[in-house]
C-alpha positions in Angstrom: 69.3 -24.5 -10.5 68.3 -20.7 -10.4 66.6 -21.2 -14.1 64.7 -24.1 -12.6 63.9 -21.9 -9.6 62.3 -19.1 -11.3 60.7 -21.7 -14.2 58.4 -23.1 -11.3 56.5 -20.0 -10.0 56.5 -19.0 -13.8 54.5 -21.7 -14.7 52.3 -21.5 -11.4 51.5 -17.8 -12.7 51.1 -19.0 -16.0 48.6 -22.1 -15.1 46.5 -19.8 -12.4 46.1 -17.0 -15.6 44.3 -19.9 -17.7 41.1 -20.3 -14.8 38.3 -18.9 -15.1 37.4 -15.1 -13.2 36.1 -16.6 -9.6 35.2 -14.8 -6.4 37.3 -13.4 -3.7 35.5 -13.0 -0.2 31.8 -13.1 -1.8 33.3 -10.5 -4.8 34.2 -10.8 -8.0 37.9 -10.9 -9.3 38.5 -7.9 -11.5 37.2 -5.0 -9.6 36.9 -3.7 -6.1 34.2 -4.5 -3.6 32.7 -0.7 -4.4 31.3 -2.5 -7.5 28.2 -3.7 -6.1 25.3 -1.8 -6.3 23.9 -0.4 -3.0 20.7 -2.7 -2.3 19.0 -0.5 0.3 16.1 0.4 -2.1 14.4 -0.7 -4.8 15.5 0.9 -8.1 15.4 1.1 -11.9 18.4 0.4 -14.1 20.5 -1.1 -11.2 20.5 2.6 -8.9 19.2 0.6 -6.4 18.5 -2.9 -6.8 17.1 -5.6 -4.8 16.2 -4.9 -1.4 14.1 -8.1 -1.7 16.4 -10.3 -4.0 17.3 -13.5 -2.4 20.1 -15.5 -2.4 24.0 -14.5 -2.2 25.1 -11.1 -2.5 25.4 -9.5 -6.0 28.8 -10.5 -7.5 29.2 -7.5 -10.4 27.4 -4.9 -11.8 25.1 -6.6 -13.4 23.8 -8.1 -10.2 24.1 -12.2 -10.8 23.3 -13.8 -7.5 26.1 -16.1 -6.1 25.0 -19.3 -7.4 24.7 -18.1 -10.9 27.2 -15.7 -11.3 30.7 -17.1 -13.2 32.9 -14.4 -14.6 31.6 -14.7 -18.1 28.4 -16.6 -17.4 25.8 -14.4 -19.4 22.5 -13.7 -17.7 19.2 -15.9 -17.9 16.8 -15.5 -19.9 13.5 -14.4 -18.7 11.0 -16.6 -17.4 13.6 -19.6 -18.2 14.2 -19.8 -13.9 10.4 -19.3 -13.4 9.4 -21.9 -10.5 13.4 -23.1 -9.9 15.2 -22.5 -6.4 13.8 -23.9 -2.9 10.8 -23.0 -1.8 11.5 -20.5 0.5 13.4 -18.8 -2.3 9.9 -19.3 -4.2 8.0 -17.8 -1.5 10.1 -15.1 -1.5 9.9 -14.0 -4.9 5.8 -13.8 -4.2 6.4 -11.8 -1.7 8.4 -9.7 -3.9 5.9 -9.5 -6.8 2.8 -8.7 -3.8 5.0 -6.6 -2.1 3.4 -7.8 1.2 5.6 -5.5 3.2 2.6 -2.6 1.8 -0.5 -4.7 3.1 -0.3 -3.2 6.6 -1.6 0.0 4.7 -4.6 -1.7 3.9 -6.7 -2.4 7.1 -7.3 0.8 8.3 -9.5 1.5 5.4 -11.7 -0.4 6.5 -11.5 0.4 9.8 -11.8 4.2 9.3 -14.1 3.9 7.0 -16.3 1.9 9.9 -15.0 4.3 12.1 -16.6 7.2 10.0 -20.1 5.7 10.1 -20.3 5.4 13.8 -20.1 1.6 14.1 -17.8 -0.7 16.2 -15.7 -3.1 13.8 -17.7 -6.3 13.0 -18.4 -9.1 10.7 -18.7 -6.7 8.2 -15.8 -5.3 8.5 -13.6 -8.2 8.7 -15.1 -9.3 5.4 -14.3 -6.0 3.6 -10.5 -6.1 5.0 -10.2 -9.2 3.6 -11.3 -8.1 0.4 -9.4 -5.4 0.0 -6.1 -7.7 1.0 -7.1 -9.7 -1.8 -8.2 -6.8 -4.4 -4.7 -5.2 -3.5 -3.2 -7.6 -4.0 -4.3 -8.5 -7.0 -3.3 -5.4 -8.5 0.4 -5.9 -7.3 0.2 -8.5 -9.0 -1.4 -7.8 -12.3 1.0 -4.3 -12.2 4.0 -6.2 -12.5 2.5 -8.6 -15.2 1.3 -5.1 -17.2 4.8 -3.7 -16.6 6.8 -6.7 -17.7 8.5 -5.6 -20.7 9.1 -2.0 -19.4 11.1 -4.0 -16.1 13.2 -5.9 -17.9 15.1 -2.8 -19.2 14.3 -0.1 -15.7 14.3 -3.0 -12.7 15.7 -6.5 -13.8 15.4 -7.4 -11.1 11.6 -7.8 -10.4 10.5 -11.2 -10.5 9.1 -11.8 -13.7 12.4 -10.0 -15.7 14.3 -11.9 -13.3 12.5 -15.3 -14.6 12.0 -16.3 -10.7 8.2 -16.2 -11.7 6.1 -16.4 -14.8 4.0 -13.7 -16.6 1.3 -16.6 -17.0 1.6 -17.4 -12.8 1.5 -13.6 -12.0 -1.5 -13.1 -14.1 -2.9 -16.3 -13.0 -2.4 -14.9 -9.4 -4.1 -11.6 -10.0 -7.6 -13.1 -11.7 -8.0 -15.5 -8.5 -7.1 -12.4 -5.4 -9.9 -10.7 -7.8 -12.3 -13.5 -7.7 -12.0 -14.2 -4.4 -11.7 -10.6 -2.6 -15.1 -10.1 -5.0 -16.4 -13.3 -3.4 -15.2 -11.9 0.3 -17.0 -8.6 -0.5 -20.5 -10.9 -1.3 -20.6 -12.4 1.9 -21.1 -8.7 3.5 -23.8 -8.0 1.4 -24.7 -6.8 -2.2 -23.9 -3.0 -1.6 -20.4 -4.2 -0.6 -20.6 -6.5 -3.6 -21.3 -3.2 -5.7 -18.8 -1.1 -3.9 -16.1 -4.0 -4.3 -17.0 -4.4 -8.7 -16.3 -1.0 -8.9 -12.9 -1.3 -7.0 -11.4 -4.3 -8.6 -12.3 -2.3 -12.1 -10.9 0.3 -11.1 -7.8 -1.7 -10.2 -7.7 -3.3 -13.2 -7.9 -0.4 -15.6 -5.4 1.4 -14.1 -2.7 -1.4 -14.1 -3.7 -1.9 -18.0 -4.4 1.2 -19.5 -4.5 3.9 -16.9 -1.6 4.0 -15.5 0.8 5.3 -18.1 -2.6 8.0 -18.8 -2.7 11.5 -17.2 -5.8 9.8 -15.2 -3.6 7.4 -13.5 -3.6 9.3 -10.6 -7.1 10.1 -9.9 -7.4 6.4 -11.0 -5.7 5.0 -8.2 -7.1 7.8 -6.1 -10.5 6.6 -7.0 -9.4 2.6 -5.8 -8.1 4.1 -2.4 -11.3 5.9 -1.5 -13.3 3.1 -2.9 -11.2 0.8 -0.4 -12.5 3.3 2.7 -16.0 3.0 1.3 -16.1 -0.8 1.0 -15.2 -0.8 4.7 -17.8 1.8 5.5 -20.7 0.0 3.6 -19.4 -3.3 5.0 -19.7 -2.3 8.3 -23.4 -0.1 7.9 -25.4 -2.9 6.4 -23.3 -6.6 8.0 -24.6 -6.1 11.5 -28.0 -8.0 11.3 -30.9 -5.2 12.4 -32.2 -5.3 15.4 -29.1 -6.9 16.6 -29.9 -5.5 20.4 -27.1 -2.7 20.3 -27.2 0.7 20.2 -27.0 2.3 17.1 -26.4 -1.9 16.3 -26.7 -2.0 12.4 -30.4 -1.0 12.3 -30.5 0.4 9.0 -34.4 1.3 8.4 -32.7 4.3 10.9 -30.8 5.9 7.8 -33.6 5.2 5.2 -36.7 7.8 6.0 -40.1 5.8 5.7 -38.1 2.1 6.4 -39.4 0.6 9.7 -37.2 -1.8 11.3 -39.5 -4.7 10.3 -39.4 -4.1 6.1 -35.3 -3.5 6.7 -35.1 -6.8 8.1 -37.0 -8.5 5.7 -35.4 -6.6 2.7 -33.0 -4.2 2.7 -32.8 -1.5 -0.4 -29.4 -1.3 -2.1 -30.0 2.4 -2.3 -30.9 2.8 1.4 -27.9 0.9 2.4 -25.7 2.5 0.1 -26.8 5.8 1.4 -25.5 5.2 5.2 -22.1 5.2 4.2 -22.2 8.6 2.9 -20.5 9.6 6.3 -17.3 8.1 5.3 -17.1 9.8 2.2 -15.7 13.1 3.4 -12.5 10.7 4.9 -12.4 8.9 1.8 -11.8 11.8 0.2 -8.9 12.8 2.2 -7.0 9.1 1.6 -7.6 9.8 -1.9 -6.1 13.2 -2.4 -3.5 11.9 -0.4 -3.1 8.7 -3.0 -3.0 10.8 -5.7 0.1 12.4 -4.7 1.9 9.4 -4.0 0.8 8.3 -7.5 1.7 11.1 -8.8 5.3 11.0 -7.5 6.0 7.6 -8.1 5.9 8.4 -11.8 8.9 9.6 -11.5 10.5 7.1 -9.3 12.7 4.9 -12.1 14.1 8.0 -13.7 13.7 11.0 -11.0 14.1 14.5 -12.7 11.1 15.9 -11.1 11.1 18.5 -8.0 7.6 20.3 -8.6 5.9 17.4 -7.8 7.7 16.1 -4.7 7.2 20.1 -3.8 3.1 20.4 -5.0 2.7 17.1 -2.9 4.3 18.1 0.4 2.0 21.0 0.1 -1.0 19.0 -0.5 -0.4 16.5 2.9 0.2 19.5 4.8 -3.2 20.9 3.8 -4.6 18.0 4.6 -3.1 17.5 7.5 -4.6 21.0 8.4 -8.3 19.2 7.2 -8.1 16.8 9.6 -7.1 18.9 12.2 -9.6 21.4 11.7 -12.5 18.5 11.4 -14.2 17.0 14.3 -17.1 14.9 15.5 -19.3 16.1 18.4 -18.3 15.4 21.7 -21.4 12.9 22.3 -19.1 10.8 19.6 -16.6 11.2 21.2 -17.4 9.9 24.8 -20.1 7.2 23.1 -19.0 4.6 20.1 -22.5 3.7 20.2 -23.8 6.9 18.6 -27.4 6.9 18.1 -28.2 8.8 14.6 -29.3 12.0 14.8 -33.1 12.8 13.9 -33.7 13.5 11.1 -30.5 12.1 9.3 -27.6 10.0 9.3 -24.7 9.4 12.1 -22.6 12.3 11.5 -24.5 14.1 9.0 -23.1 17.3 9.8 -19.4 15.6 9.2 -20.5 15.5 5.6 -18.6 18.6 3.8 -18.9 21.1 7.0 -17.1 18.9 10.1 -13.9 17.6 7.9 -13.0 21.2 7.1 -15.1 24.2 9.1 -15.2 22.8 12.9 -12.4 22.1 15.2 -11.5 19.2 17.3 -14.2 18.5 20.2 -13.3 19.4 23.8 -10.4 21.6 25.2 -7.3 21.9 23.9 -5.8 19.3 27.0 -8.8 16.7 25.9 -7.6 13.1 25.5 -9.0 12.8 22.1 -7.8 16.0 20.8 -4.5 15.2 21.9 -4.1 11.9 20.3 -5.8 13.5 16.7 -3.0 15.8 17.1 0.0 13.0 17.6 -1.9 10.7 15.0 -1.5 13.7 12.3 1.8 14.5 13.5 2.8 11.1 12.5 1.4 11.4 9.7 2.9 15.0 8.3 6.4 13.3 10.0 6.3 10.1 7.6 5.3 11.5 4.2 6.9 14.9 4.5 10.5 14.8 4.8 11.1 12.3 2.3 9.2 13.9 0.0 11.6 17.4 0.9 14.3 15.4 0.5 13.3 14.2 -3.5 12.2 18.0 -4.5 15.7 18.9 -3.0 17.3 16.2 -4.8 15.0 14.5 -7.4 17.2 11.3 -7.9 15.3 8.0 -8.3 17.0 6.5 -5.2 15.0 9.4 -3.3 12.0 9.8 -5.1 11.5 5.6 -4.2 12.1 7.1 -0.7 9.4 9.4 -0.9 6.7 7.2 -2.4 7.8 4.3 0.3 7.1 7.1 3.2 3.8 7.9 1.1 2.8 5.0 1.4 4.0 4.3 5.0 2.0 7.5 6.0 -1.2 6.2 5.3 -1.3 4.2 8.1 -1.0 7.1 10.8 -3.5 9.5 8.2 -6.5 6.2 8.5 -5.3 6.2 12.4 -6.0 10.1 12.4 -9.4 9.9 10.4 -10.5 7.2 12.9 -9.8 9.0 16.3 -11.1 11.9 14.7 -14.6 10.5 13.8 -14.8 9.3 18.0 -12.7 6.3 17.8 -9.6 6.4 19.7 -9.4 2.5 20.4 -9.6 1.9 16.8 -6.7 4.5 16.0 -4.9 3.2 18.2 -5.1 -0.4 16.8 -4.0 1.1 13.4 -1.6 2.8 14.5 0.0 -0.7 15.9 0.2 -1.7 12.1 3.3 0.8 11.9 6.3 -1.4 13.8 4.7 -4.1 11.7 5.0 -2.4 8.1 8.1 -1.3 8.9 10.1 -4.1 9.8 8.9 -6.3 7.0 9.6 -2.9 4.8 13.5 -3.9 5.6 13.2 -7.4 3.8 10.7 -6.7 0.9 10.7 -3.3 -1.2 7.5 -1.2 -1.0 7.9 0.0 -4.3 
């Protein structure tokens, strides 16, 4: 009886040894709970994976999701699971690849960029955000389908590695965002239309050539003050002339020898194009602060690099210093309905002298001054401690933190640059994109 006794649990041990490795509370058998990856941020070579993966938690190392995941159940091949899983599991994995948590940066330059020019936010306006949503997106998009090979081996995890979408759908996706933020840009007007080729060209030779170039930076630099410009063009020539406004659009205003008649009868792409030259002072400023982002974001899937992080923290604190040392006059900033100045363009004297040589209008207890000052604060508070924190330790888990607070901090730099050129209401409104960005920022990865 004893033999038989010890036979049975035996065998019990003996039958359970022959099934297959299967998962303990959400884990795989085999190794502690400590072998799943952190999935806080977005990483490359499984650092940090999958802020925005769906489905169950990892099971192993290699990161199988629940459903898919058997202890010796080798991975899928990419672009085999392309267009499986429910829809919202689909839906997901496009917001992966646009990374729509990053579209809240894109607004407010437009708005600034109307902001800059002196006019109230309009048709024109409207149409340009809407192009650049689309244009931006459309680069996400193509990015990923450029940088498909090199993310199957640094982030598996991306959609198209991951086979959740297909390289033809994401490049599929990018060509019709491009036709139809192109088409968006028309309806403003033909110096939008100009203003928004250049753009998506710009967009699409940095994702396919650029990018891995020394110019990529300036490249995406270029797209970023190009987006500000689209807005302020937008805005200058959409309102129709003679509209009844102050300061309502009339154009033949900013074009010396143009009476208000031949403007509305015809207006001259290079007249039109000339009244946003206000906005290209600001422009400037998002771009030098783009390039730095792109310039640390080079660095993001293998780290390594704390000069960078270090010459970029320098860089947004002298521009933070720009924009705090620039102002409008105080007639723009007690009237949005500036009238231009004789003998030039709204905020003429913003172009290369206000930005850097004059300081904020009104005393230093002046409501506008005030909120310039807490809008660049913001700023300086979003991009600069991440970016310490990756010179200080140039891991790729915190060099992703620093180009996800670079990007974050554009939003309270276009909310700056628009209270600064006379338009608190409008940097305000910006500004409201920030609780926004950053709660969809917890579900889908900026970078």
């Amino acid at each position: 009886m004893r033999r038989r006794g010890r036979a049975v649990p035996a065998a019990l041990v003996a039958a359970l040894s022959l099934l297959p490795a299967g998962r303990r509370n959400g884990f795989a058998h085999g190794g502690p709970p400590a072998a799943v990856t952190d999935d806080r941020l977005s990483g490359a070579g499984g650092t940090a994976p999958a802020p925005d993966r769906p489905g169950p938690p990892p099971t192993g190392r290699t990161g199988e999701r629940g459903a898919d995941a058997g202890g010796s159940r080798p991975h899928e091949a990419p672009g085999r699971g392309a267009g499986r899983g429910t829809p919202r599991e689909r839906l997901r994995a496009w917001a992966e690849l646009l990374r729509v948590s990053a579209l809240f940066s894109v607004p407010g330059d437009a708005l600034a960029g109307a902001a800059a020019v002196g006019r109230r936010p309009g048709r024109g306006t409207a149409l340009a955000i809407g192009a650049s949503l689309c244009l931006y997106e459309a680069g996400m998009a193509l990015n990923d389908w450029a940088d498909r090979d090199e993310d199957a081996i640094d982030r598996p995890h991306r959609p198209i590695p991951s086979g959740r979408i297909s390289p033809a759908a994401a490049l599929g996706a990018a060509g019709v965002l491009t036709a139809a933020g192109l088409a968006l840009a028309a309806r403003a007007g033909r110096p939008a239309l100009t203003v928004a080729t250049g753009l998506a060209a710009t967009v699409w030779a940095y994702d396919l050539h650029l990018k891995h170039t020394k110019a990529g930076p300036a490249a995406m630099a270029a797209a970023r003050s190009l987006d500000l410009l689209l807005g302020a063009t937008a805005t200058a020539t959409g309102t129709a002339p003679g509209a009844g406004t102050p300061g309502g659009g009339r154009l033949s205003d900013n074009v010396a020898g143009v009476t208000a008649a031949a403007t509305a009868a015809a207006v001259p792409t290079p007249g039109t194009l000339t009244a946003s030259l206000p906005a290209l002072p600001a422009a400037l400023v998002l771009g030098a602060h783009t390039y730095g982002v792109t310039a640390v974001s080079r660095h993001e899937a293998q780290g390594g690099s704390t000069g960078v992080p270090l010459a970029v923290l320098a860089t947004t604190t002298a521009l933070a210093a720009a924009v705090l040392g620039g102002g409008e006059r105080s007639s723009r900033a007690t009237g949005r309905h500036a009238v231009p100045q004789p003998g030039g363009t709204p905020g003429q004297d913003l172009f290369g002298q206000d930005l850097l040589g004059r300081g904020l209008p009104g005393r230093t207890t002046d409501p506008l001054r005030l909120l310039v000052i807490a809008l660049t604060g913001a700023y300086l508070r979003t991009a600069g401690p991440p970016l310490l924190h990756a010179a200080l330790n140039p891991s790729p888990p915190l060099t992703q933190r620093a180009v996800g607070g670079g990007i974050r901090a554009m939003i309270p730099l276009q909310a700056a640059l628009a209270a600064r050129a006379g338009s608190p209401v409008t940097g305000l409104a910006v500004m409201g994109l920030v609780p926004l960005a950053r709660s969809l920022a917890r579900k889908v990865s900026l970078t």
